[in-house]
TORPA-4810 file (N, C-alpha, C, O; in nm, 3 decimals):
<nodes>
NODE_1_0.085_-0.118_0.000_0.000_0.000_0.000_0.089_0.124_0.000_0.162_0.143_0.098_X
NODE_2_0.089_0.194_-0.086_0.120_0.326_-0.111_0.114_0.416_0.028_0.049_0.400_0.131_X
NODE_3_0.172_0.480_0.003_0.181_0.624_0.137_0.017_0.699_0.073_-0.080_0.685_0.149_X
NODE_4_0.001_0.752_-0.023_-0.117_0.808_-0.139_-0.212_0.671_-0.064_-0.266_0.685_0.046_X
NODE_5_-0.219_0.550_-0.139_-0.337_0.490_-0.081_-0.335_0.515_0.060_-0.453_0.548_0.073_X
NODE_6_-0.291_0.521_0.162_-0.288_0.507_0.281_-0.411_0.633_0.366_-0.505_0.628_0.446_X
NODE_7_-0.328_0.746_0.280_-0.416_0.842_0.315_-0.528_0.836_0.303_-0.607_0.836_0.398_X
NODE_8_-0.577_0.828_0.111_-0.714_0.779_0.081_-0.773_0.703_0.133_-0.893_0.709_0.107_X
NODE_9_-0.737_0.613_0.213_-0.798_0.516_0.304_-0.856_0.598_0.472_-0.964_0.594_0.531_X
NODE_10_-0.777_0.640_0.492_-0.776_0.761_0.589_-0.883_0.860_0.574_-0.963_0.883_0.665_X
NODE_11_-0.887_0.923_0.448_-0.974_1.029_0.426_-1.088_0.987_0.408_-1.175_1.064_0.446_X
NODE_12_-1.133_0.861_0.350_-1.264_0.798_0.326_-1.298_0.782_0.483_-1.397_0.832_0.535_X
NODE_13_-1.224_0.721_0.535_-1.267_0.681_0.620_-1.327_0.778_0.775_-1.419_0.751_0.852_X
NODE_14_-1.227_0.896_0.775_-1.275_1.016_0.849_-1.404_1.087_0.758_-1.471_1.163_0.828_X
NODE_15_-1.435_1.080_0.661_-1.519_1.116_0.593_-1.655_1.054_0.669_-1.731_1.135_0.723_X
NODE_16_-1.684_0.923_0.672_-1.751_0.864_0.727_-1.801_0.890_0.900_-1.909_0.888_0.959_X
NODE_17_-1.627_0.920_0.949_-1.654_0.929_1.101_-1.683_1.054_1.127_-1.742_1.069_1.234_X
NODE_18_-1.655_1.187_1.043_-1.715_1.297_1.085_-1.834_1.311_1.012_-1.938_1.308_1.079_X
NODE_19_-1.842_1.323_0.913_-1.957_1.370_0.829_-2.081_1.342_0.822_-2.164_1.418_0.772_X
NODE_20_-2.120_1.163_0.898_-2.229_1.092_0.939_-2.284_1.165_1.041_-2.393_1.218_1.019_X
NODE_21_-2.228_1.180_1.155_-2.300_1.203_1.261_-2.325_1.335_1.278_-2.389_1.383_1.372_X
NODE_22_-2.251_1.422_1.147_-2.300_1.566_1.158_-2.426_1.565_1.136_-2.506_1.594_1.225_X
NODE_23_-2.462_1.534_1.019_-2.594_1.522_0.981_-2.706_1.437_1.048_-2.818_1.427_0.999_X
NODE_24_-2.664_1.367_1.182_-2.775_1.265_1.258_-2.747_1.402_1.378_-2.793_1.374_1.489_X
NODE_25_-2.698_1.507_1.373_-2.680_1.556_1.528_-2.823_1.658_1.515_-2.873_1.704_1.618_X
NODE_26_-2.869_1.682_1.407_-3.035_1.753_1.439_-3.125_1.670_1.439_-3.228_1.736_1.442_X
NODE_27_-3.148_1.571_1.438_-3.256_1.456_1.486_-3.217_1.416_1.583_-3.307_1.348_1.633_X
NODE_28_-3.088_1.418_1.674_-3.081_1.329_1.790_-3.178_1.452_1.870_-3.201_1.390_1.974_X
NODE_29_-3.238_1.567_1.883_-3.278_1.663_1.986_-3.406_1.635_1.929_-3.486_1.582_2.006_X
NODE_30_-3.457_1.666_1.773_-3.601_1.670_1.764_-3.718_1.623_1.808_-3.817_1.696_1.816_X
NODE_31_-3.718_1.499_1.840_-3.825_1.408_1.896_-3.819_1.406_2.107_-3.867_1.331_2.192_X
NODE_32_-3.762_1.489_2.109_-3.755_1.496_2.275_-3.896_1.567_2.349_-3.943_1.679_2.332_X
NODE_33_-3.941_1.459_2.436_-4.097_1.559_2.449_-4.063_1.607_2.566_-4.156_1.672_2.614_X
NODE_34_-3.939_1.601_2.654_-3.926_1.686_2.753_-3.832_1.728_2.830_-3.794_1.613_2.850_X
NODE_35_-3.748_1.799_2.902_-3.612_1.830_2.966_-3.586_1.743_3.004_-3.483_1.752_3.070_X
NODE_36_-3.628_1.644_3.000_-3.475_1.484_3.070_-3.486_1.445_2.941_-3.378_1.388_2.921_X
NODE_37_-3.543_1.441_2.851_-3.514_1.405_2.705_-3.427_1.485_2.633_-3.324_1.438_2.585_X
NODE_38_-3.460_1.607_2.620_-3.385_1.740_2.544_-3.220_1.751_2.611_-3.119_1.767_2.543_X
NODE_39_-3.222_1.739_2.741_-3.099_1.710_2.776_-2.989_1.607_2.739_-2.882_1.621_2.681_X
NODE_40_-3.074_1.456_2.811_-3.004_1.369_2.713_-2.971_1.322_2.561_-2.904_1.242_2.497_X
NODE_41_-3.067_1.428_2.548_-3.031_1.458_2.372_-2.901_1.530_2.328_-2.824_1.512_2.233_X
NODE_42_-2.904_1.631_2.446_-2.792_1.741_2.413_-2.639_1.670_2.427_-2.531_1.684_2.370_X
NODE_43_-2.706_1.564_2.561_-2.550_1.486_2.555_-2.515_1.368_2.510_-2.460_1.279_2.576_X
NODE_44_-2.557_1.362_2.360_-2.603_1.230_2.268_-2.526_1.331_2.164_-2.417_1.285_2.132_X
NODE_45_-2.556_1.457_2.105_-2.507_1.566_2.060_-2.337_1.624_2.084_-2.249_1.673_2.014_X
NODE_46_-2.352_1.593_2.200_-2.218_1.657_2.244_-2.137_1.528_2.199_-2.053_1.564_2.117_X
NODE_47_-2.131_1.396_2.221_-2.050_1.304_2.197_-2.058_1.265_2.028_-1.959_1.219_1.971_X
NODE_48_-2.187_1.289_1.956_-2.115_1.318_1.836_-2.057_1.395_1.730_-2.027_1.376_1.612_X
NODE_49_-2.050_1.521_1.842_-1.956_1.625_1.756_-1.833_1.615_1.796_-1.762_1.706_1.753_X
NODE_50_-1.757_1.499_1.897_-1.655_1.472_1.939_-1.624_1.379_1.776_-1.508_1.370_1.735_X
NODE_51_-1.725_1.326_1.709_-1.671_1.266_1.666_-1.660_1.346_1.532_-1.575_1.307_1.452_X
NODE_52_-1.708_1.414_1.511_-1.707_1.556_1.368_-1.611_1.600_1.409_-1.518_1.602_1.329_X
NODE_53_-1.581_1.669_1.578_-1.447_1.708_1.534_-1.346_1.644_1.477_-1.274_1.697_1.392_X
NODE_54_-1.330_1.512_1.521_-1.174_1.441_1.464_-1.200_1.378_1.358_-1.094_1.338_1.309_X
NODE_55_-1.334_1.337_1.268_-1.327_1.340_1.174_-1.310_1.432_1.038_-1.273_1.401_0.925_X
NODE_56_-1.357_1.581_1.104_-1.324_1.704_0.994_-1.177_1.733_0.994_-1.111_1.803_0.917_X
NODE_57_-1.139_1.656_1.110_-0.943_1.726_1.128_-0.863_1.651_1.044_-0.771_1.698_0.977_X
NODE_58_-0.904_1.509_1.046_-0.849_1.432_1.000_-0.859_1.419_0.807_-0.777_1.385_0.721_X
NODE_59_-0.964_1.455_0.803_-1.018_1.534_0.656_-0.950_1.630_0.618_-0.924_1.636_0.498_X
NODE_60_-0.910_1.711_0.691_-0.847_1.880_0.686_-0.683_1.810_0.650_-0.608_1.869_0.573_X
NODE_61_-0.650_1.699_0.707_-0.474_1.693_0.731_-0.469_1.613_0.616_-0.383_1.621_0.528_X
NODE_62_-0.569_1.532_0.618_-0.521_1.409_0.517_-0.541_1.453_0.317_-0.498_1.398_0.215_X
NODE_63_-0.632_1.585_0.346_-0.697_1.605_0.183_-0.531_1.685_0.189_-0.429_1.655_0.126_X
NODE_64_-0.544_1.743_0.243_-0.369_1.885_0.242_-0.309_1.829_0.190_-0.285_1.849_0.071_X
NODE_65_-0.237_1.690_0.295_-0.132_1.616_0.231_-0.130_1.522_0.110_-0.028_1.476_0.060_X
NODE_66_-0.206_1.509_0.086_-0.309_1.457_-0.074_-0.242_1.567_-0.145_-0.126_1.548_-0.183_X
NODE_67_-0.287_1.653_-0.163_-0.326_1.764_-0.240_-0.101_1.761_-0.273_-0.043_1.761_-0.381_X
NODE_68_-0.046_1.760_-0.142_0.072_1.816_-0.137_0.133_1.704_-0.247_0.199_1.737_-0.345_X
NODE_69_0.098_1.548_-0.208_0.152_1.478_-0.324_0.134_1.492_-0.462_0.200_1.429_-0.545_X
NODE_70_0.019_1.597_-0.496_-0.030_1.592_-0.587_-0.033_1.695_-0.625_-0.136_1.728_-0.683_X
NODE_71_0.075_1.793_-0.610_0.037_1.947_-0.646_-0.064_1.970_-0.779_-0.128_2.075_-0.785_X
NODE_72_-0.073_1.898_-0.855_-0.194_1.976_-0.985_-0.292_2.007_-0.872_-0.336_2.122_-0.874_X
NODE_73_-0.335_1.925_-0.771_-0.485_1.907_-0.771_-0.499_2.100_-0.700_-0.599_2.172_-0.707_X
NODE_74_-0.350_2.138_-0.633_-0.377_2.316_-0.574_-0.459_2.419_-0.707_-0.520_2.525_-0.689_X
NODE_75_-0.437_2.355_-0.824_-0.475_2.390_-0.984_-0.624_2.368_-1.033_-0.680_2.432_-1.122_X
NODE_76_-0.685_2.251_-0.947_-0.836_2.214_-0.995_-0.903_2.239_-0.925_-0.898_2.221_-0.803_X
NODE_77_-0.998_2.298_-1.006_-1.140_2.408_-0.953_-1.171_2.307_-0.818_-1.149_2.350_-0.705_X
NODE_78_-1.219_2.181_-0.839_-1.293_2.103_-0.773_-1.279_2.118_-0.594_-1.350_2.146_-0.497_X
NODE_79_-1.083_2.063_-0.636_-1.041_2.074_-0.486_-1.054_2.197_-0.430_-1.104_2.206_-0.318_X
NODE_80_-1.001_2.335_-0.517_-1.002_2.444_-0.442_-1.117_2.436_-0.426_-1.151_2.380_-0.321_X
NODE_81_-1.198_2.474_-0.493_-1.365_2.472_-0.412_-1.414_2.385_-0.316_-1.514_2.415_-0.252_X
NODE_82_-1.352_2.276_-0.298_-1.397_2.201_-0.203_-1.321_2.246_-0.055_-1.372_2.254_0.057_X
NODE_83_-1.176_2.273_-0.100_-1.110_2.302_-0.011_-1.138_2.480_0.086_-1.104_2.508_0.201_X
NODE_84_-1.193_2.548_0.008_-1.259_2.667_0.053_-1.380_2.639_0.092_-1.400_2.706_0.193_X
NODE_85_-1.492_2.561_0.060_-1.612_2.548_0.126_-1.588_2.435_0.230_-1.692_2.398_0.283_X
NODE_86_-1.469_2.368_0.275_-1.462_2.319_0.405_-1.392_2.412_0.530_-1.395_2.383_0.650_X
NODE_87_-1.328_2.534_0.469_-1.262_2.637_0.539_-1.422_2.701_0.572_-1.452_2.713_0.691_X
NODE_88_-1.527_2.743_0.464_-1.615_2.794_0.517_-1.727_2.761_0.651_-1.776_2.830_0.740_X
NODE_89_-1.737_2.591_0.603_-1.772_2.518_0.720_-1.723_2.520_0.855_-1.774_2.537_0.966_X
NODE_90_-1.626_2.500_0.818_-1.505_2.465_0.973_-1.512_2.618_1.045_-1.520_2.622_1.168_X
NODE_91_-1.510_2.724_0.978_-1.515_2.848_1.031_-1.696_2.872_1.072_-1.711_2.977_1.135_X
NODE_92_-1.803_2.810_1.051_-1.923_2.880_1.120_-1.925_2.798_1.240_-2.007_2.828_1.326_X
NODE_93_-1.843_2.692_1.261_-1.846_2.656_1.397_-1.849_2.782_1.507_-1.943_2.846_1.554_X
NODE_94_-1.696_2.789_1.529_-1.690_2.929_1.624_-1.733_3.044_1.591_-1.730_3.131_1.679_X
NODE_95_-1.790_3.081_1.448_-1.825_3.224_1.453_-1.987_3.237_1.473_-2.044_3.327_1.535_X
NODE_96_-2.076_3.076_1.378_-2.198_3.090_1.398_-2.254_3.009_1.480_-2.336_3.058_1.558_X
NODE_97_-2.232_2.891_1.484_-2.278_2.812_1.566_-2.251_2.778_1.728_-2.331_2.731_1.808_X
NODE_98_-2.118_2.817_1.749_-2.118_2.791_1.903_-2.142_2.942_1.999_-2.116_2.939_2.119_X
NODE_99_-2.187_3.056_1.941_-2.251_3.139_2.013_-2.390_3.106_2.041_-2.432_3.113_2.156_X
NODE_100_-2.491_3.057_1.907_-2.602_3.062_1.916_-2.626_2.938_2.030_-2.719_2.935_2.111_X
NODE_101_-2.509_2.827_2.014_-2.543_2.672_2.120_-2.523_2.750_2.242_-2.622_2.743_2.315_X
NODE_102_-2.429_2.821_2.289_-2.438_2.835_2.439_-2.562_2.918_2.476_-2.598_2.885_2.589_X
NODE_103_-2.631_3.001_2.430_-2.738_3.012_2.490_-2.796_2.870_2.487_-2.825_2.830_2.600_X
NODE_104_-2.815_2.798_2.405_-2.908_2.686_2.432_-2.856_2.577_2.547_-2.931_2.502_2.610_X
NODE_105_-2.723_2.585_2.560_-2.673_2.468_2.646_-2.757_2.621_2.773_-2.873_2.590_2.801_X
NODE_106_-2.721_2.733_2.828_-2.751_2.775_2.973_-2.877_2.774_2.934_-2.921_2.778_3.049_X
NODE_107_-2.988_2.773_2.858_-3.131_2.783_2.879_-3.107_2.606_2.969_-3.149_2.583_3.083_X
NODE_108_-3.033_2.510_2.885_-3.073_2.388_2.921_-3.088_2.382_3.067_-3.182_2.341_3.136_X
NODE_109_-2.961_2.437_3.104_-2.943_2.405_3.268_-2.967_2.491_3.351_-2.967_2.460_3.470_X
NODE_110_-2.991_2.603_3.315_-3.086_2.684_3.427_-3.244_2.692_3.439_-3.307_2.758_3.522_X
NODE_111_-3.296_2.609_3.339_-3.458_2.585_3.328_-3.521_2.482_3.423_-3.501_2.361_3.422_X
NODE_112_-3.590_2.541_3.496_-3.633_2.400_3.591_-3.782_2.396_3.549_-3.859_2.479_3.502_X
NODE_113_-3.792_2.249_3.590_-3.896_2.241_3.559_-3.920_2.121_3.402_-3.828_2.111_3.321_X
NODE_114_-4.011_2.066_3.388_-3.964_1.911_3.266_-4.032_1.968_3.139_-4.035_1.906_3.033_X
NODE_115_-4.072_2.060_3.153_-4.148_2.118_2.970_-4.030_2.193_2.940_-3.942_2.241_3.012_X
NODE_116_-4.047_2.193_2.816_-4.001_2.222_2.721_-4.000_2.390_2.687_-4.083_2.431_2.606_X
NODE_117_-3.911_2.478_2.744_-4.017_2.657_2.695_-4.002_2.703_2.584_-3.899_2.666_2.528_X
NODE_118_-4.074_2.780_2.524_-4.063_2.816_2.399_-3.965_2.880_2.349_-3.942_2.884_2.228_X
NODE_119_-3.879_2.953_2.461_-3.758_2.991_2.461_-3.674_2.905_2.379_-3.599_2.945_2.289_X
NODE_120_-3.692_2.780_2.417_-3.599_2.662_2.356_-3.599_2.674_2.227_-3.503_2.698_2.153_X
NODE_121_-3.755_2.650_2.191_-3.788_2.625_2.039_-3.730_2.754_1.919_-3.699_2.750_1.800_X
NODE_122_-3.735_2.843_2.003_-3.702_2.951_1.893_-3.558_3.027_1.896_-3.536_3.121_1.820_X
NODE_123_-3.448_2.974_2.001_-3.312_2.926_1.956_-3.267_2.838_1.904_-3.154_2.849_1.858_X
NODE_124_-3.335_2.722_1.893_-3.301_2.599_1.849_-3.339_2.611_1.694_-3.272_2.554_1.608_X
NODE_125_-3.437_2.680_1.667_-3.552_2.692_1.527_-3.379_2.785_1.396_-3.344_2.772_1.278_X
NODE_126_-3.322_2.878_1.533_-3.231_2.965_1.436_-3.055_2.927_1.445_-2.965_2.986_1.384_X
NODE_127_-3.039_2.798_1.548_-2.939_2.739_1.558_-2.934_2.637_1.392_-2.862_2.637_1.291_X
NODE_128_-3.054_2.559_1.441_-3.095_2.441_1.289_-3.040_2.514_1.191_-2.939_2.483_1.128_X
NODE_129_-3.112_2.618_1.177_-3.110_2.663_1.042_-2.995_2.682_0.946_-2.980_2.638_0.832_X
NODE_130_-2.895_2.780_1.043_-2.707_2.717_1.004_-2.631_2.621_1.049_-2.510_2.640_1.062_X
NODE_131_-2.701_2.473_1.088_-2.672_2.349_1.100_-2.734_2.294_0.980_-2.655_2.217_0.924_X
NODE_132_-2.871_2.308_0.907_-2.854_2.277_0.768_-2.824_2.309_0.635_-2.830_2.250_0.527_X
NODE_133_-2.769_2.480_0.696_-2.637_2.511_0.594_-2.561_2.471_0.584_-2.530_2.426_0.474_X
NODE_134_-2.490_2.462_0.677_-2.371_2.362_0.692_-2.371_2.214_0.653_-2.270_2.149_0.627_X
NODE_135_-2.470_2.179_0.653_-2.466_2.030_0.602_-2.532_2.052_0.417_-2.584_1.959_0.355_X
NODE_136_-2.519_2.140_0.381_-2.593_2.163_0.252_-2.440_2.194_0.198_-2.393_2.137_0.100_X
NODE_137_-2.370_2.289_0.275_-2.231_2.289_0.207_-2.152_2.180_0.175_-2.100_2.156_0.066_X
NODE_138_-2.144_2.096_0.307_-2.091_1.948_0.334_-2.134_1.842_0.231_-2.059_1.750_0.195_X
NODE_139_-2.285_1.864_0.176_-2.325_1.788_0.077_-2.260_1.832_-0.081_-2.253_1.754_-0.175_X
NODE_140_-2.216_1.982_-0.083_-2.163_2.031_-0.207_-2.052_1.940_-0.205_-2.044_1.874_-0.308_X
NODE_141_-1.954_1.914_-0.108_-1.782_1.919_-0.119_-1.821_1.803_-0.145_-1.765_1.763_-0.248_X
NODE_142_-1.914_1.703_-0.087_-1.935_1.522_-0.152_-1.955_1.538_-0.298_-1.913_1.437_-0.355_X
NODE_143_-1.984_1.593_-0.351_-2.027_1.594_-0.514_-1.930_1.659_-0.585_-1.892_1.616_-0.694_X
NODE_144_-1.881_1.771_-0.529_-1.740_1.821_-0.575_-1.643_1.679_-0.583_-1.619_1.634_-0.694_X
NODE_145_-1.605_1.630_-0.498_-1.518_1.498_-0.461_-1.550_1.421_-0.552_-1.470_1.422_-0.645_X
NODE_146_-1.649_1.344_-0.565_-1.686_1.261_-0.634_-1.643_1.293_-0.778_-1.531_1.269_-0.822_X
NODE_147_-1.759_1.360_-0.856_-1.738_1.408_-0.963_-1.621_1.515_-1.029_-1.606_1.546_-1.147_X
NODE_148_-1.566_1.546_-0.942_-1.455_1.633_-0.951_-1.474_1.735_-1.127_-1.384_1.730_-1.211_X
NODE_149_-1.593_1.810_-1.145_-1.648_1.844_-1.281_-1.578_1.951_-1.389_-1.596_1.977_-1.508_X
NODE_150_-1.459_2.017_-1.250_-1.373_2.085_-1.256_-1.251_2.096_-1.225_-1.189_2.199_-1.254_X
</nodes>
């Protein structure tokens, strides 16, 4: 096996371990009918963005060093575009998404009481919303990859 296959084996494979459970992490909360649900949802959530993180890192190191064996590919539309719309991703973490979650993690734990407040619903309603941007981008860079059209 090649150093090149090795990686590709690598990158498929973090592909799988981050990129799956990004997209299962807004259904693990939806169906929760109440604060011991919504909670243990949140920490069903939290353990699989442990696994997005080290699968997007490992994505991030392994496409680079790809790319490095392969200098044309710094030349094709595909990768750069793929490689800029995973910079775009990776960046709404801290700029969009983990402001809007910490209000939702302190609503979680300073709310007493087992309903659900509407408070919840309508941070959560504008958290989603650039969680399925983000997975709409994530779905571009799979088709970029694949088809590589450019």
């Amino acid at each position: 096996m090649t150093l090149y296959s090795l990686l590709f084996f690598i990158h498929i494979s973090s592909a799988i371990l981050g990129i799956g459970p990004g997209f299962a992490m807004i259904f693990v909360t939806k169906n929760a009918r109440n604060m011991t649900e919504l909670r243990y949802a949140y920490l069903i959530r939290k353990k699989l963005h442990n696994c997005v993180m080290v699968g997007g890192t490992l994505l991030l190191l392994t496409g680079l060093t790809m790319g490095a064996l392969s200098p044309v590919w710094f030349r094709s539309g595909w990768y750069v575009a793929s490689l800029l719309l995973f910079l775009v991703a990776l960046a709404m973490g801290p700029i969009v998404l983990s402001p809007r979650s910490k209000k939702i993690k302190a609503l979680l734990q300073q709310h007493t009481g087992d309903e659900i407040p509407d408070e919840y619903v309508r941070l959560v309603r504008n958290t989603f919303l650039f969680e399925w941007i983000e997975n709409s981008i994530v779905l571009v860079i799979i088709v970029l990859m694949i088809t590589k059209p450019f």
